[in-house]
TORMI-724412 format. One record per residue (C-alpha): chain; residue in one letter; x, y, z. Coordinates in Angstrom, 3 decimals. Each point is the difference from the previous one (the first is absolute). Layout:
N
<rec A A <X Y Z>>
...
//
This chain:
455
<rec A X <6.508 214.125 136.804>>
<rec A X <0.736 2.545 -2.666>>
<rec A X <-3.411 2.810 -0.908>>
<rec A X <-0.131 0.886 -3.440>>
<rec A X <-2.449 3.623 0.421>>
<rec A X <-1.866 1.717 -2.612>>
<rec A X <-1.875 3.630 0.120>>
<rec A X <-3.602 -0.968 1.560>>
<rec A X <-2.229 0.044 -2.797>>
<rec A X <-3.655 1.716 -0.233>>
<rec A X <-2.725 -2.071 0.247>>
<rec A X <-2.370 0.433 -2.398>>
<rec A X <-1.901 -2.964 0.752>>
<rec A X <-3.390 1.796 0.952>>
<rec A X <-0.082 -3.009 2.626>>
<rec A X <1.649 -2.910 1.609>>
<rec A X <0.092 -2.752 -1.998>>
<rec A X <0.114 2.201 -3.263>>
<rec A X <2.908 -0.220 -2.725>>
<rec A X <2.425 1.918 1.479>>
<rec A X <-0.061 -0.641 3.449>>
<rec A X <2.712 -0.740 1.984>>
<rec A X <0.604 -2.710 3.134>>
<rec A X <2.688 -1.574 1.811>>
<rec A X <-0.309 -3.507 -0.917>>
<rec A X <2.690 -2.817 0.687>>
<rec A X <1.117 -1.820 -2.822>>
<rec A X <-1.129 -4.186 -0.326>>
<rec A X <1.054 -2.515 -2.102>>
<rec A X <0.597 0.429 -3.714>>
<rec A X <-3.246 -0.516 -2.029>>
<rec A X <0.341 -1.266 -4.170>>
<rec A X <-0.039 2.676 -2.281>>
<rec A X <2.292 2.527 1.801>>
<rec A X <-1.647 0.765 3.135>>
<rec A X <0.520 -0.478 3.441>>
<rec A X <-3.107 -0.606 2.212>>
<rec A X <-0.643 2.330 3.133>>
<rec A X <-3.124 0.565 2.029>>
<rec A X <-2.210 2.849 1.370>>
<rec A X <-3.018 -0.518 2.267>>
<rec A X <-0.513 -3.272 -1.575>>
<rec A X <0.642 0.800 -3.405>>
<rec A X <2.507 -1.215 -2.567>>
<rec A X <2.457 2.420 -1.798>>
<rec A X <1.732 -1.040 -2.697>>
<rec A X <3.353 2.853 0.355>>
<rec A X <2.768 -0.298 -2.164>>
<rec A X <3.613 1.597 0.654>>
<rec A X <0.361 -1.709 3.146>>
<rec A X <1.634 -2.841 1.349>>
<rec A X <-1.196 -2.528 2.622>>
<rec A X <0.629 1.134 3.512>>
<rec A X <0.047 3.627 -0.575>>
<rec A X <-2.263 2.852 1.361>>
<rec A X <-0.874 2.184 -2.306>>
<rec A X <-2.117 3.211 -0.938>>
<rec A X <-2.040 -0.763 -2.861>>
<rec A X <-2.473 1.668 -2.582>>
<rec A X <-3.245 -1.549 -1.144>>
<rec A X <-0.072 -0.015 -3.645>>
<rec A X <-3.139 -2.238 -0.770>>
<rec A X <-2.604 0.245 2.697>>
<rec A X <-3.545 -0.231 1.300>>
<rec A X <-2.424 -0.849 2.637>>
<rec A X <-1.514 -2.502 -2.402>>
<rec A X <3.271 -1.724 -1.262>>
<rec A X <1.375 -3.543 1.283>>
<rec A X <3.541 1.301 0.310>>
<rec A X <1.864 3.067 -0.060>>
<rec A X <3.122 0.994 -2.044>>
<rec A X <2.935 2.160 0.972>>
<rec A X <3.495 1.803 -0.599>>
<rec A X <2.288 0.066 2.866>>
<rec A X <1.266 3.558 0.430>>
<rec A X <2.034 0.123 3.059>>
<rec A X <1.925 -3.221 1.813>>
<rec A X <-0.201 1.007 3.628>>
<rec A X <1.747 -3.488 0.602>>
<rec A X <2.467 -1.322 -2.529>>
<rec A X <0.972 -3.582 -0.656>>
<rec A X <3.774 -0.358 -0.395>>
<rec A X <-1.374 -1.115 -3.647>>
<rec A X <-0.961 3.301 -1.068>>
<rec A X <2.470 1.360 -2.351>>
<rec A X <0.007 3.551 -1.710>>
<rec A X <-2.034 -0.203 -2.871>>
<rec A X <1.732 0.322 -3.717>>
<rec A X <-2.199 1.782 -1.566>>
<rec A X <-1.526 3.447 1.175>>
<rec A X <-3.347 -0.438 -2.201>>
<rec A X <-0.897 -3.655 1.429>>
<rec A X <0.920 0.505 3.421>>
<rec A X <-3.323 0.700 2.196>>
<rec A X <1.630 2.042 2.713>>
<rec A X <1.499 2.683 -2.684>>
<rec A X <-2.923 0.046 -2.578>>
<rec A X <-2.817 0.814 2.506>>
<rec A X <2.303 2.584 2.015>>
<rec A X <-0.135 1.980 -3.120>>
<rec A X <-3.886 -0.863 -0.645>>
<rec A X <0.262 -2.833 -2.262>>
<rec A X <-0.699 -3.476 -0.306>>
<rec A X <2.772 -2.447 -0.373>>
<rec A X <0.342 -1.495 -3.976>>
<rec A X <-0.340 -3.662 -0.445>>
<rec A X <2.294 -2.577 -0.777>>
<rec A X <2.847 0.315 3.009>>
<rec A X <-2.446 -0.625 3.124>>
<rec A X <2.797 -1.962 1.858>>
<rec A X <2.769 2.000 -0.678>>
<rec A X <0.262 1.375 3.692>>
<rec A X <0.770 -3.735 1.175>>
<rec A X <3.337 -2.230 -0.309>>
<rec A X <0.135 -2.214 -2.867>>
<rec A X <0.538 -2.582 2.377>>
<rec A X <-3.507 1.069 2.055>>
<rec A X <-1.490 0.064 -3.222>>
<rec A X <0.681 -3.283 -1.047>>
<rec A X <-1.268 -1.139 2.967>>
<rec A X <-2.475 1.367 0.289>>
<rec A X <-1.220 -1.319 -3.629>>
<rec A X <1.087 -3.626 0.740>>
<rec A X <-2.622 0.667 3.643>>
<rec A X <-2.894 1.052 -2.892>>
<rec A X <0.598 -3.146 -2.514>>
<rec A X <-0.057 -2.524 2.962>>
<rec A X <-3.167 1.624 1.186>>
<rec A X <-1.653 -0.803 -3.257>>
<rec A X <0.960 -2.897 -0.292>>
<rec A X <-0.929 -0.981 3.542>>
<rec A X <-3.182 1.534 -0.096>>
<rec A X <-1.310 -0.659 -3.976>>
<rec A X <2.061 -3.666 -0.493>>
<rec A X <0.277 -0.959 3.439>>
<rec A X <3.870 -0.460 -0.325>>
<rec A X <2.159 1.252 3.331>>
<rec A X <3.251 0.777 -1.779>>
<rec A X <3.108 1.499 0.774>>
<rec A X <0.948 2.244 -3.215>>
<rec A X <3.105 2.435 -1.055>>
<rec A X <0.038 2.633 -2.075>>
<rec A X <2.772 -0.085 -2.476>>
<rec A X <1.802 2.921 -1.115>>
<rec A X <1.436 0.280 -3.173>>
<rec A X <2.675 1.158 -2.104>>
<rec A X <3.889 0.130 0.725>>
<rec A X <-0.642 3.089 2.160>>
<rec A X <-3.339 1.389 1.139>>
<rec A X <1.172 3.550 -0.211>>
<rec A X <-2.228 1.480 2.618>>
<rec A X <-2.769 -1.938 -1.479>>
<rec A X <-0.056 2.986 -2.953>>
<rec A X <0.660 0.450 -3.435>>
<rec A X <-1.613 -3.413 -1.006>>
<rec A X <-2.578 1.396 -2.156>>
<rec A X <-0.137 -0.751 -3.543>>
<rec A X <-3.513 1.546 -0.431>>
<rec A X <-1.384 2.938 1.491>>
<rec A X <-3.853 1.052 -0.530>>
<rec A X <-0.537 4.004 0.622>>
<rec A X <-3.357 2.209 0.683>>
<rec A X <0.138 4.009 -1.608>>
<rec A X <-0.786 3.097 2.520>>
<rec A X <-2.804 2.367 -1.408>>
<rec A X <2.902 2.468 -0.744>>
<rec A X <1.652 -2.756 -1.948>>
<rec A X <2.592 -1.504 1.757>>
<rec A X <1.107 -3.328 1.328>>
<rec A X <-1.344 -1.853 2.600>>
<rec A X <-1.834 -2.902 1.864>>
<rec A X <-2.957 -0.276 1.969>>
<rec A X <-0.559 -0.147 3.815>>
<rec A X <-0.975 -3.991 1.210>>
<rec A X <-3.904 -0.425 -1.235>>
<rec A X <-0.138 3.916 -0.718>>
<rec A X <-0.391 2.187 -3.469>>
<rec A X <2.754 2.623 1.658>>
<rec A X <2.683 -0.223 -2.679>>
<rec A X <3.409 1.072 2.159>>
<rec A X <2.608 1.329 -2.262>>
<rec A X <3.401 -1.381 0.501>>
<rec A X <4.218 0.324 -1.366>>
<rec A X <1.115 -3.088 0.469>>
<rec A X <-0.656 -4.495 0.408>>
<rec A X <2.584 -1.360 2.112>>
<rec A X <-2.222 -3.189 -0.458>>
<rec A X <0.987 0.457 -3.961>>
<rec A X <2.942 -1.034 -2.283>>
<rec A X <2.433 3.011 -0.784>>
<rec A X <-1.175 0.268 -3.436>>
<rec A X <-3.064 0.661 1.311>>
<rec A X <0.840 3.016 1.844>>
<rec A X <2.570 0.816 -2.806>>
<rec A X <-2.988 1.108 -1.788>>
<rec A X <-1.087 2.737 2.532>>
<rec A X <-3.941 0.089 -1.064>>
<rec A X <-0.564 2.050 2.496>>
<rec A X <1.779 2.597 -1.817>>
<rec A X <-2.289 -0.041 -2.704>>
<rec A X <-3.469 1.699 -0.911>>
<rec A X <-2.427 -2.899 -0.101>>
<rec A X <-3.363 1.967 -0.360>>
<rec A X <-2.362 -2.134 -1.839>>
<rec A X <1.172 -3.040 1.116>>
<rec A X <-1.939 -2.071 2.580>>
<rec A X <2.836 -2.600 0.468>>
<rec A X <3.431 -1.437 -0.324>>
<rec A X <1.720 -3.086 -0.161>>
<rec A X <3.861 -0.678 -0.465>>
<rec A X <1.406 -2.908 -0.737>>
<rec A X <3.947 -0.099 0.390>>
<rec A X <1.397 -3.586 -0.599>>
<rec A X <2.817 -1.770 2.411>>
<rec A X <2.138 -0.941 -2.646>>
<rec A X <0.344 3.803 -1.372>>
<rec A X <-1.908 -0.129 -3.348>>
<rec A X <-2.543 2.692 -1.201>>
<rec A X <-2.115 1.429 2.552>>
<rec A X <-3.389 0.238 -0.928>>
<rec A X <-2.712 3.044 1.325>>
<rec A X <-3.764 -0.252 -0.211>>
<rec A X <-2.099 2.998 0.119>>
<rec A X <-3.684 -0.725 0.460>>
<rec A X <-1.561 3.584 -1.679>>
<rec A X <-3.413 1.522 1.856>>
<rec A X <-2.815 0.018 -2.452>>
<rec A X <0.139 3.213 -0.866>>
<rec A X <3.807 0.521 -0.790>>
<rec A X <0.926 1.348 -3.537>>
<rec A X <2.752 -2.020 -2.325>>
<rec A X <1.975 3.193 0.525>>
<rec A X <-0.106 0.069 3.997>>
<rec A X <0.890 -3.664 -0.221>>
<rec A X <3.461 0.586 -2.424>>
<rec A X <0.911 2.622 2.634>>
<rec A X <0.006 -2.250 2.359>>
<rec A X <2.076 -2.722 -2.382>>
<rec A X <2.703 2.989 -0.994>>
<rec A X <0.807 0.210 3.516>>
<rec A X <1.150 -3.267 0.535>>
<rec A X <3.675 -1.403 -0.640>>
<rec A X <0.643 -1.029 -3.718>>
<rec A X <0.982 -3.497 1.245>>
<rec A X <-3.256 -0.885 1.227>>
<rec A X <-2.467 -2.051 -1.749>>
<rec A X <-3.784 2.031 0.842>>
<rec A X <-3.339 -1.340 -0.718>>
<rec A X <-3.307 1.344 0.793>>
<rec A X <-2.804 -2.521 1.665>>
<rec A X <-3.385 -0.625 1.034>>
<rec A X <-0.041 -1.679 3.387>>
<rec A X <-3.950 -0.913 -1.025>>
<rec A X <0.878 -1.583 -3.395>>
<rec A X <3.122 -1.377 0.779>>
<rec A X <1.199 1.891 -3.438>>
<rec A X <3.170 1.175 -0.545>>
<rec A X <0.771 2.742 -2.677>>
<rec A X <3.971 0.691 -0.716>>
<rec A X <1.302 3.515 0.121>>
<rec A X <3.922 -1.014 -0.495>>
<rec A X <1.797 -2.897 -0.145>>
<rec A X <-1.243 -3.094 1.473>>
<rec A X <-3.569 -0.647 1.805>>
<rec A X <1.932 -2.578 1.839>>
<rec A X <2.977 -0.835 1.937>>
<rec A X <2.956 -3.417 0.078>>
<rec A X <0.008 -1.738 3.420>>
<rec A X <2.286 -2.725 0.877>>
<rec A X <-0.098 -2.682 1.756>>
<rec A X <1.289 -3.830 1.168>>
<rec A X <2.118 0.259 -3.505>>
<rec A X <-3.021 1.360 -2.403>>
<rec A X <-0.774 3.192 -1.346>>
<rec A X <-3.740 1.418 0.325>>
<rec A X <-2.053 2.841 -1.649>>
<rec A X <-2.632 1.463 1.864>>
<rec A X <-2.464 2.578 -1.572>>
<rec A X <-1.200 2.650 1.900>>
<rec A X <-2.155 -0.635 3.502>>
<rec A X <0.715 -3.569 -0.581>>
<rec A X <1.133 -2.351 3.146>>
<rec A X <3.535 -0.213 1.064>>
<rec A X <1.664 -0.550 3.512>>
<rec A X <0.886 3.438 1.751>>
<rec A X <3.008 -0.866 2.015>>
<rec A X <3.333 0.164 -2.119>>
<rec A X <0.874 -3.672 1.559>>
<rec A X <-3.426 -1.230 -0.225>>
<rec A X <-0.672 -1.909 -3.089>>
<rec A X <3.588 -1.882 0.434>>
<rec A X <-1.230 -0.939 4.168>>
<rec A X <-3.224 -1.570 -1.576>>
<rec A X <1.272 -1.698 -2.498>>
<rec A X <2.381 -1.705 2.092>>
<rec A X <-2.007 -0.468 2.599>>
<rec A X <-3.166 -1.775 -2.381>>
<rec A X <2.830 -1.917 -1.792>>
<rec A X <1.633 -1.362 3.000>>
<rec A X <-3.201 -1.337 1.314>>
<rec A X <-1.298 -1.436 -3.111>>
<rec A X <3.134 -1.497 -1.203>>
<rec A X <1.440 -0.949 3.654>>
<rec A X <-3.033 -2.036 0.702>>
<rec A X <0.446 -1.452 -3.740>>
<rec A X <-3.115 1.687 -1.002>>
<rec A X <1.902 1.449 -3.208>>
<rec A X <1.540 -2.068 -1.888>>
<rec A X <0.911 -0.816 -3.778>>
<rec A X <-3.343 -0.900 -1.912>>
<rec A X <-2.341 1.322 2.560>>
<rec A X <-3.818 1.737 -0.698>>
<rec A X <0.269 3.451 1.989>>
<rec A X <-2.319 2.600 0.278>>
<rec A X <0.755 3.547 0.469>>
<rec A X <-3.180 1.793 1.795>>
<rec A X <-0.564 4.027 0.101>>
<rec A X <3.532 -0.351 -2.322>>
<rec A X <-0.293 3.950 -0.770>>
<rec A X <3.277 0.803 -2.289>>
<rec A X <1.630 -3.823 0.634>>
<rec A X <2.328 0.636 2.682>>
<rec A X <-0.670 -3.584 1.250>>
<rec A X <-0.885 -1.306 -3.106>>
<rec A X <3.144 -0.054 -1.739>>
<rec A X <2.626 -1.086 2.664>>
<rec A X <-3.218 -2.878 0.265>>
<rec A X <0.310 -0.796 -3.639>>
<rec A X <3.994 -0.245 0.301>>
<rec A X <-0.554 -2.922 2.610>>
<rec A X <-2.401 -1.978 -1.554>>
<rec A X <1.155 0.205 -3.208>>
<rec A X <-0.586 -0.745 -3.719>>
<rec A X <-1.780 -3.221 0.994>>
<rec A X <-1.677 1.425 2.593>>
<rec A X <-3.119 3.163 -0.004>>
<rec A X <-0.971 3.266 1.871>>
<rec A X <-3.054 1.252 -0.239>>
<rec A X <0.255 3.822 0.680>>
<rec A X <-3.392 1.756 1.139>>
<rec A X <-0.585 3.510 0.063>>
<rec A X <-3.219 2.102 0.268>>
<rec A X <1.239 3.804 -1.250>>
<rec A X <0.189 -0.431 -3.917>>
<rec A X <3.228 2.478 0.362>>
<rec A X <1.961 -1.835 2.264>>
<rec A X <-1.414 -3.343 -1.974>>
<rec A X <1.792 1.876 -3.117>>
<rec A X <3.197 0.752 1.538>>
<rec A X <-0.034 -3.418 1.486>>
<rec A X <-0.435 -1.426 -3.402>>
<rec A X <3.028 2.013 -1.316>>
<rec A X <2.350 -0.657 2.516>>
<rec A X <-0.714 -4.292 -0.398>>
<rec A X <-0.097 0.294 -3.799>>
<rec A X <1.555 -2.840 -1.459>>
<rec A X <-0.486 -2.210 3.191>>
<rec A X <-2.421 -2.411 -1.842>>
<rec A X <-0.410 -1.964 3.013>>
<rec A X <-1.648 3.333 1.715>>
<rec A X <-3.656 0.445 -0.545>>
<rec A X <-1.244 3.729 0.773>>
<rec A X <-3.482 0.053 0.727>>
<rec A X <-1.549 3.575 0.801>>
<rec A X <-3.179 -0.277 2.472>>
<rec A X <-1.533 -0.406 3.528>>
<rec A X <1.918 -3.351 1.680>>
<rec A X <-2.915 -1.278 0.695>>
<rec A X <-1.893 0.034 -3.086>>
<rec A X <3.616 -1.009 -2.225>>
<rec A X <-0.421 -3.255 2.488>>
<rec A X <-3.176 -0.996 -0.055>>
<rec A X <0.007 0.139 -3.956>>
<rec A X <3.646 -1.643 -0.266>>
<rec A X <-0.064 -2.634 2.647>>
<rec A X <3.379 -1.909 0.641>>
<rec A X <2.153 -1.484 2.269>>
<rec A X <2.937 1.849 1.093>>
<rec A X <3.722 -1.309 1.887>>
<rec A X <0.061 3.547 1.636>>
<rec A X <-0.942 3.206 0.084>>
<rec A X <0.760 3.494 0.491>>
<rec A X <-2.863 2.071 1.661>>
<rec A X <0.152 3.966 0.023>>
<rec A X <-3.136 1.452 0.587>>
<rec A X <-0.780 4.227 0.460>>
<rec A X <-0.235 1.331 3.790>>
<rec A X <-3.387 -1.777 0.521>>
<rec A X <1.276 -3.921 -0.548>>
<rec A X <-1.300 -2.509 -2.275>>
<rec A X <-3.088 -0.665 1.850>>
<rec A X <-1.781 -2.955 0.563>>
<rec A X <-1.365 -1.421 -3.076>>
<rec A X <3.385 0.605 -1.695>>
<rec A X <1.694 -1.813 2.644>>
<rec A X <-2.321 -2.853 -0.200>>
<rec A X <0.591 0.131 -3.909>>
<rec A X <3.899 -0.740 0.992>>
<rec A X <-0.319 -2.674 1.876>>
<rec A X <-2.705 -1.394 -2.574>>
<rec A X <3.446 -0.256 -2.221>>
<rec A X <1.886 -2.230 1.968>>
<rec A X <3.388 1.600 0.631>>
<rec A X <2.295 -1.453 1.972>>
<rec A X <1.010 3.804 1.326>>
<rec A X <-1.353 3.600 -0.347>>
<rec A X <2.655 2.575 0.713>>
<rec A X <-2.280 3.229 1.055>>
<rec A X <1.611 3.508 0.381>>
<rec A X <-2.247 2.015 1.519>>
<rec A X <0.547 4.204 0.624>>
<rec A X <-3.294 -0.046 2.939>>
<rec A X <0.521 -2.393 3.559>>
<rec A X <-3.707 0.337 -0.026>>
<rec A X <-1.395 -1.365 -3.654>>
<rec A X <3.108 -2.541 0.245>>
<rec A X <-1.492 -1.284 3.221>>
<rec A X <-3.430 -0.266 -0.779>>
<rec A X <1.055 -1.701 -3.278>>
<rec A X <2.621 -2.599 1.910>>
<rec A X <-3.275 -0.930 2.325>>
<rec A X <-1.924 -0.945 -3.086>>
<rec A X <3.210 -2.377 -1.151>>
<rec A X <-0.316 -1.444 3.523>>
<rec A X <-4.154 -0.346 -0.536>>
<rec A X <1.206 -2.008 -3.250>>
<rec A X <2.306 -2.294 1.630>>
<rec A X <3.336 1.653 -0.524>>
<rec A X <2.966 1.589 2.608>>
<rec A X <2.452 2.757 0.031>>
<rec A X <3.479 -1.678 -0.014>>
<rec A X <2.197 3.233 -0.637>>
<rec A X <-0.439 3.487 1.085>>
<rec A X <2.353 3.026 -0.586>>
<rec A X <-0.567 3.794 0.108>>
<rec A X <1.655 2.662 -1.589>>
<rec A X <0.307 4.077 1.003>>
<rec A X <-0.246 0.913 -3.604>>
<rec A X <-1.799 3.674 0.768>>
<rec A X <2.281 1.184 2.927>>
<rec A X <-1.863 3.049 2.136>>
<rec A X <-3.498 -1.683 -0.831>>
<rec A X <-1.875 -2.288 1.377>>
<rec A X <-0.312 -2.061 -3.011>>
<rec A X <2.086 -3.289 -0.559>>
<rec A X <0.061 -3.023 -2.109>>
<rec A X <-0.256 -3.434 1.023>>
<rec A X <1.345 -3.164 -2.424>>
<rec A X <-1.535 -3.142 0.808>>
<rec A X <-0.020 -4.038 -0.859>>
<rec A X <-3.622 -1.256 -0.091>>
<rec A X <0.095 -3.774 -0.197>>
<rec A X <-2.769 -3.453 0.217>>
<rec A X <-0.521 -0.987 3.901>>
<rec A X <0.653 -3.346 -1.555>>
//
């Protein structure tokens, strides 16, 4: 097997056991969240930048006597698996960012694996959850998408960036305030790059976010100010940027957005509609994302006859409508949607993009307080809930409405899960499954599913 060797590094540990102290570990099975699970003298290490299999050299990065587990970086493979593949980006890639002294940045930690590894390794994760949270032993594949993966890069459509103290671009280390500055995102669309940021003096600015739509409209660049940064500082920043790019200022704690020039939001399209999105609002990162779901929801729904002419839907965690309009196409002038979103933003832009569909009802709130003060009876309904699921006493809400089917898109195997055992609980079954590798070099993936009666 093939050794991948780094400089030894100094251990500065003060003891064994300490953050950076380093062991020769052998690598287990792969863990939820991006890890891979190893063990020393009995106790559990949570590495990432492995693979299963390997035997590695690794660096403790959050340690202690007292703690339950350990967590580490590998820094030299002393046996390979015939997985490992040369990582595509310098900054991300463990083995090159601590042989200079630096942590890996976030955001790529399975880019040293095959996209075929990787997708196998994230169908092994979602069956564990599901075995072990709803009891179901399932045999799942991870989908990939598009016409062409491409390497698994250039996918992104949004791109969130940290600032260096010297005022350049970056991202942070995994669970660390190190902000690494970086020159490229082979994870991101070419516009994205086209803009070369990291050109660009961004003192006084504590963070960036790009938005470059798929279909080639406006870009869009947020630039969250520090505190203390001047008006001035802040349109030195804006005259560096292109011309042809829309720049807004934000508060991340407010959720307000302030323009600076031209729009404070950007034109999305998808499954045959057009969508605005303002600012930090929700959208689908993967260029081929919000056409996969769409599809996907639709073809359950209205396969199993679930979505028909005339029907009551409900679209739940709605965010800008993506679901909600190709939902109010099927069902309808004789038919209704009701569209629920909690961020009065993306409520607003939701409202904008179905104006006109009288049949649509926006409602801006919590899902579970919008049900329990408008209780009805729905044919179907779309479920779309953040990274932590529904939860249970929305889920018992749902099945307090009576649907015949709940299509749930979930981005987490672990809330999704946890959420499908409380359907089970309330006398309901999974009868469709699929998973989709819609963030390629990360662990993360997103699961489509048909939730139907037992009955």
């Amino acid at each position: 097997m093939t050794s991948h060797s780094i400089s030894p590094l100094t251990d500065t540990s003060g003891g064994q056991g300490a953050p950076g102290t380093e062991l020769i570990v052998d690598v287990g099975p792969v863990a939820h969240g991006g890890h891979f699970v190893a063990r020393h003298e009995g106790r559990v290490i949570f590495v990432r930048h492995g693979i299963p299999g390997e035997k590695v050299r690794i660096r403790l990065t959050d340690s202690g006597d007292s703690s339950r587990f350990w967590r580490a970086d590998v820094v030299e493979v002393l046996e390979a698996s015939p997985d490992r593949v040369q990582h595509f980006w310098k900054p991300a890639d463990s083995l090159t960012a601590w042989k200079h002294g630096n942590p890996p940045v976030g955001g790529a930690e399975l880019g040293h694996i095959s996209l075929q590894r990787q997708r196998a390794l994230k169908a092994e994760v979602l069956s564990e959850q599901l075995k072990r949270l709803a009891g179901l032993d399932l045999g799942v594949e991870v989908e990939g998408v598009g016409a062409n993966d491409d390497g698994g890069l250039g996918w992104r459509t949004r791109a969130s960036f940290a600032v260096t103290p010297k005022g350049r671009l970056g991202m942070h280390a995994h669970r660390s305030d190190v902000v690494v500055p970086i020159r490229e995102m082979p994870l991101a669309l070419p516009g994205i790059n086209d803009l070369k940021l990291w050109d660009l003096d961004l003192s006084g600015i504590a963070r960036v976010e790009v938005a470059t739509p798929a279909n080639g409209s406006r870009p869009l660049v947020l630039l969250a100010p520090e505190e203390t940064t001047s008006p001035k500082r802040l349109h030195s920043v804006l005259s560096q940027l292109p011309n042809d790019v829309s720049v807004a200022s934000f508060d991340p704690g407010k959720g307000q957005v302030l323009q600076l020039r031209g729009r404070t939001w950007v034109q999305e399209s998808a499954a045959g509609h057009e969508y605005r999105v303002t600012g930090e609002g929700f959208w689908q990162i993967h260029k081929d994302a919000p056409d996969t779901l769409v599809d996907a929801v639709t073809g359950y729904l209205a396969g199993g006859g679930y979505l028909q002419p005339g029907a009551a839907v409900a679209d739940l965690y709605a965010g800008a409508g993506l679901f909600t309009a190709p939902l109010a196409d099927a069902v309808g002038i004789t038919g209704s949607v009701l569209s629920v979103e909690g961020s009065p933003g993306t409520s607003r832009d939701a409202r904008k993009n179905l104006h006109g569909e009288s049949h649509v009802e926006i409602v801006q709130g919590r899902v579970e307080r919008v049900l329990h003060q408008r209780p009805r009876n729905f044919d179907s309904l779309v479920l779309d809930p953040p990274r932590v699921g529904a939860g249970k006493a929305v889920v018992n809400q749902l099945m307090a409405s009576h649907p015949r089917a709940i299509a749930y898109v979930s981005c987490d195997p672990a809330s999704f899960a946890r959420d499908l055992g409380y359907f089970q609980q309330g006398g309901w079954r999974l009868e469709s499954l699929r998973a989709f590798d819609l963030y390629p070099h990360t662990h993360h993936l997103e699961t489509v599913s048909l939730i139907v009666p037992a009955g």
